[in-house]
C-alpha positions in Angstrom: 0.0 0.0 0.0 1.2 3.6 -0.9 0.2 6.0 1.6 0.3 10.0 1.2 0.2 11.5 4.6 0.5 15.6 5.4 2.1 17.0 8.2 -0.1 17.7 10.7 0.2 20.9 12.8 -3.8 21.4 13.1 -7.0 20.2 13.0 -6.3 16.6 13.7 -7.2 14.0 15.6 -5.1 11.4 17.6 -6.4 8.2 18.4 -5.7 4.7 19.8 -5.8 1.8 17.2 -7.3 -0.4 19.4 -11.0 0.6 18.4 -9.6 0.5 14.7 -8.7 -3.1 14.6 -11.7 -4.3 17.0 -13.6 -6.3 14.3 -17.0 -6.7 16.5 -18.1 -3.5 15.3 -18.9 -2.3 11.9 -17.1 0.5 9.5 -19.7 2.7 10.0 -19.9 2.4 13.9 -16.1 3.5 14.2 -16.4 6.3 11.4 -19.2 7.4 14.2 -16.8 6.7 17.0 -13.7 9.0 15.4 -15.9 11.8 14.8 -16.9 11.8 18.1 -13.6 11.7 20.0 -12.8 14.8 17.3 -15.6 16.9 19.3 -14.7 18.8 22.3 -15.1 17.0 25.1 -18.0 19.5 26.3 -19.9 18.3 23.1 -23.3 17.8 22.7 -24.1 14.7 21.0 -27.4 15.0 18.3 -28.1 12.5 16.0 -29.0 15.0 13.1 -25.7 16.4 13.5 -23.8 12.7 12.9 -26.2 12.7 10.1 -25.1 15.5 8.8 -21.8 15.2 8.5 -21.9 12.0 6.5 -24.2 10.2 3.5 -25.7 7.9 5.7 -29.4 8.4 6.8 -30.7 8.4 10.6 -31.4 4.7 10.6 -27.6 4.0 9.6 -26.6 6.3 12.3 -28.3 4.9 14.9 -27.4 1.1 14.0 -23.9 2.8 14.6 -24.7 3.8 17.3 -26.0 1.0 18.8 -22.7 -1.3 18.3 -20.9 1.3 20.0 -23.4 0.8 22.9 -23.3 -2.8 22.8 -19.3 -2.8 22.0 -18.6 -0.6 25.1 -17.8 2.3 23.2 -21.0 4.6 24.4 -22.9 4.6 27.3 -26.2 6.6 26.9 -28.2 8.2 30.0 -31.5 9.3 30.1 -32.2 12.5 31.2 -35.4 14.0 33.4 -36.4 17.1 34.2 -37.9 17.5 37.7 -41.2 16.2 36.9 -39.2 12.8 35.7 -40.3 13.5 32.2 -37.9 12.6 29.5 -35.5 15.3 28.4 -33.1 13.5 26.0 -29.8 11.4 26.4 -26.4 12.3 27.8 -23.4 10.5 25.9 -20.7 9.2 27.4 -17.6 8.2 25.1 -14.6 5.8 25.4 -11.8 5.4 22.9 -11.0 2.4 24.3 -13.9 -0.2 25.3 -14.0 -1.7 28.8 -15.4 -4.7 27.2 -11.8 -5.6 25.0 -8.9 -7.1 26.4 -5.8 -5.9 24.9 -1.8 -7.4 24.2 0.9 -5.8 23.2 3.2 -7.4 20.8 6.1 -5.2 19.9 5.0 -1.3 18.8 2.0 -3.0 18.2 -1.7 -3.2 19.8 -3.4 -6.6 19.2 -6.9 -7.2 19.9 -7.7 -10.2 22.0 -11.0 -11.8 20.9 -10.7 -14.7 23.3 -13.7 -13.9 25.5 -15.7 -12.6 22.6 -15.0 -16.3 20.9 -15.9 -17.8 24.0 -19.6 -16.3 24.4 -20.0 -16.8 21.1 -19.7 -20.1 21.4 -21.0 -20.8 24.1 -24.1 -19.0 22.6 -24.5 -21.5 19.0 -23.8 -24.4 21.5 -27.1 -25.6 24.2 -27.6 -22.3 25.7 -28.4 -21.1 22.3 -31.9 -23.2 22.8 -32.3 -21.4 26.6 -31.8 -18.1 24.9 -34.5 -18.9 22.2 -36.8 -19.8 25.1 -35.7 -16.8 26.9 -36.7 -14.8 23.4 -40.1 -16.1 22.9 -41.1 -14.9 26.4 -43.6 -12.1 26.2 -42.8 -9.0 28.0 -45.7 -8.2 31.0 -45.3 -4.5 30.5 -45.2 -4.8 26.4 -48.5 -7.2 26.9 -50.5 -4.5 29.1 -49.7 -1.6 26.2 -50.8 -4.0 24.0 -54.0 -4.5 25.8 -54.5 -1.0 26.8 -54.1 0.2 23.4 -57.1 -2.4 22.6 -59.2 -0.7 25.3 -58.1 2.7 23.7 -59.5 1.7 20.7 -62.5 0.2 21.9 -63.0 4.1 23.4 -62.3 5.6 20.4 -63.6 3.6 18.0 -66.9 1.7 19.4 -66.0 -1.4 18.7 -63.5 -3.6 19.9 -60.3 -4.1 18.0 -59.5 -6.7 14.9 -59.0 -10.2 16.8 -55.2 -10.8 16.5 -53.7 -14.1 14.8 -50.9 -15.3 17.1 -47.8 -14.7 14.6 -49.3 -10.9 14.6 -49.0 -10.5 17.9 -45.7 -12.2 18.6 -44.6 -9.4 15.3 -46.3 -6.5 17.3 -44.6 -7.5 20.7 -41.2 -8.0 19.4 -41.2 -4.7 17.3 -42.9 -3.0 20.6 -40.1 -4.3 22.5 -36.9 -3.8 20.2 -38.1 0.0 20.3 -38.7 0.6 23.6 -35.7 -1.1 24.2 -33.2 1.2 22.0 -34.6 4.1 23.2 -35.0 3.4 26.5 -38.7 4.0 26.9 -40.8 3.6 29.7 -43.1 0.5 29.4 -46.0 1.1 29.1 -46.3 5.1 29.7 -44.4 6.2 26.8 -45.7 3.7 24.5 -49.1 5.1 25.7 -48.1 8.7 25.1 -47.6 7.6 21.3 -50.4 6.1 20.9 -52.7 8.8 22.3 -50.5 11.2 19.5 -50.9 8.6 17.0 -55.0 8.3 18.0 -55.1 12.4 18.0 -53.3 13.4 15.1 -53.3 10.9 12.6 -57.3 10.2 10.7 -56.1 8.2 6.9 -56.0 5.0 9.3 -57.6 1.7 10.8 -56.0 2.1 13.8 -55.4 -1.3 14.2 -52.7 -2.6 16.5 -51.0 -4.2 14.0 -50.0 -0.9 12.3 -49.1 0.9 14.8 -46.6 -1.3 15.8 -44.3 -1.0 12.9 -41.2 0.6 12.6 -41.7 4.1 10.8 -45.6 4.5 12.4 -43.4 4.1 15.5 -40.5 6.6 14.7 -43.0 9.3 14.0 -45.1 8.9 17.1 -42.2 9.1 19.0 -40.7 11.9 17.7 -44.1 14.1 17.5 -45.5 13.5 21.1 -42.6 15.3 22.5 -40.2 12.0 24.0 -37.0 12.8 22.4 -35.3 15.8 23.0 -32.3 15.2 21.1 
């Protein structure tokens, strides 16, 4: 490889390796990660500012985002105002992850992917079947949204809701869950919040369970009833 390299005597960045090389996180998760550590450490961290500083659209971003979370590399803090209502996140970032163990060989920093290795395969071999089981277990707090929102529409409506097929609801509870889980909502009160916004301000709909529970119904409820503040 050829390399043409400048002298640097401003606006650059100096970073460990170590996240470079750790191959349990994406391209686009460590692009995210260097741009970070090149803000100020008084930054405030937006995701429409990542956004707009690359090609890549606000889902991409916060899949990045996420494998930072999960790698070590972020941890994200709600924050609440007095009246514990939600007031957006507060970042905190590592250049190096807690969750690596590193050795040096040389001038050199090698990644040690032992204990990743390890849980991985630990996790294809019989706890793989436990963790299925674990997986198919429905949430108590997604399960009373899920029946309150049928009461809501029984209110709204005057009739009761749609019966539910049971591969519709296990959709609607996993989606429920995997979004309440990366943003860290309250189960079931913000979930409520967006369905009262998504009863109040939307009218070219059935109303149906079914679609409210899907991914860009979801985004948009969230995002108009006031819950993120980023």
């Amino acid at each position: 490889m050829t390399a043409y390299r400048i002298e640097k005597q401003s606006n650059y960045t100096v970073v460990d390796n170590a996240f470079i090389k750790d191959n349990r996180i994406s391209f686009k998760a460590k692009g995210i990660l260097l741009y970070l550590l090149s803000r100020p450490d008084n930054w405030q961290v937006y995701e429409a500012d990542i956004v707009k500083q690359s090609s890549d659209g606000i889902r991409a971003v916060r899949s990045g985002i996420k494998e930072l979370i999960d790698a070590g590399y972020i941890e994200r803090n709600q924050k609440r105002d007095e009246k514990n209502r939600f007031m957006g996140y507060e970042y905190v970032v590592r250049e190096k992850s807690p969750l690596l163990r590193f050795a040096k060989t040389g001038n050199s920093m090698l990644i040690s992917t032992d204990k990743v290795n390890t849980e991985n395969n630990e996790n294809n071999g019989s706890n793989s079947v436990e963790s299925h089981r674990e997986k198919c277990k429905f949430n108590p707090l997604i399960m009373t949204f899920m029946n309150w929102y049928k009461d809501l529409y029984l209110s709204a409506r005057g009739t009761k809701h749609p019966r539910l097929k049971m591969d519709q609801i296990k959709r609607i509870h996993d989606t429920l869950l995997d979004f309440s889980t990366y943003w860290d909502l309250d189960i079931p009160d913000d979930l409520q919040v967006m369905a009262q916004s998504f009863f109040e301000h939307v009218h070219d709909t059935d109303y149906n369970l079914n679609h409210f529970a899907t991914e860009g119904i979801l985004e948009v409820r969230f995002y108009d009833s006031g819950l993120y503040a980023g």
